[in-house]
C-alpha angles and dihedrals in degrees: 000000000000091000098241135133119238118192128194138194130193127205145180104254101221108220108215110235119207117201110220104220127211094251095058098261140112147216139155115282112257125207099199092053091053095042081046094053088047093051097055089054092045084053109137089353121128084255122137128217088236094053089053087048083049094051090045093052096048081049094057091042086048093058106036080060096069112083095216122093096230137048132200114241091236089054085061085044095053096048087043091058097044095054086049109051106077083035094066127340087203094054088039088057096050102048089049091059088061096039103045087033099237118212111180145027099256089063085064085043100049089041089050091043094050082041081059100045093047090053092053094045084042091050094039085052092055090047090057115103113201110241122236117253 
């Protein structure tokens, strides 16, 4: 033994994760950009603070689990909308019109209308009772 003290740390390497966005280019993902989009969204909602950091986080989640470097920005959209959508409709809905880029006033009309159509095959499935064999 030399008599020395070695001392190690260990660490989480953080794997920087850039968002590809539509027009071609790219940037870090940012957190507080995405919390403040939900919010928005969220905005006079019964929506608590704690459900958006909760979005946010499954999100996030969401993202370190892929194994590629970069996302595409609709990729974020898409995991945004299905964490909340059984969260608010309203919010859902929103944030839906900036992401999808809504340009009329039809767009609003077909997505409410699917929303519709969703919610009465969801509650006729609940309705449902499973017949004995």
């Amino acid at each position: 033994m030399c008599g020395a003290r070695f001392t190690t740390y260990e660490h989480v390497e953080e794997r920087p994760l850039r968002v590809a966005k539509r027009d071609g280019s790219g940037e870090d993902f940012d957190r507080t950009k995405l919390l403040r989009s939900v919010a928005i969204a969220c905005a006079k909602r019964p929506v608590t603070e704690a459900d958006i950091d909760a979005v946010v986080d499954a999100v996030e989640e969401n993202l370190t689990r892929t194994a590629s470097f970069e996302v595409s920005s609709s990729l974020i959209g898409e995991i945004v909308m299905e964490h909340l959508g059984p969260l608010d409709r309203v919010a859902y809905v929103r944030f839906a019109s900036v992401y999808r880029n809504f340009q009329d006033i039809g767009e609003f009309q077909d997505m409410v209308h699917d929303l519709h159509a969703e919610e009465r095959r969801q509650g006729s499935a609940r309705n449902q009772e499973e017949l004995p064999l």
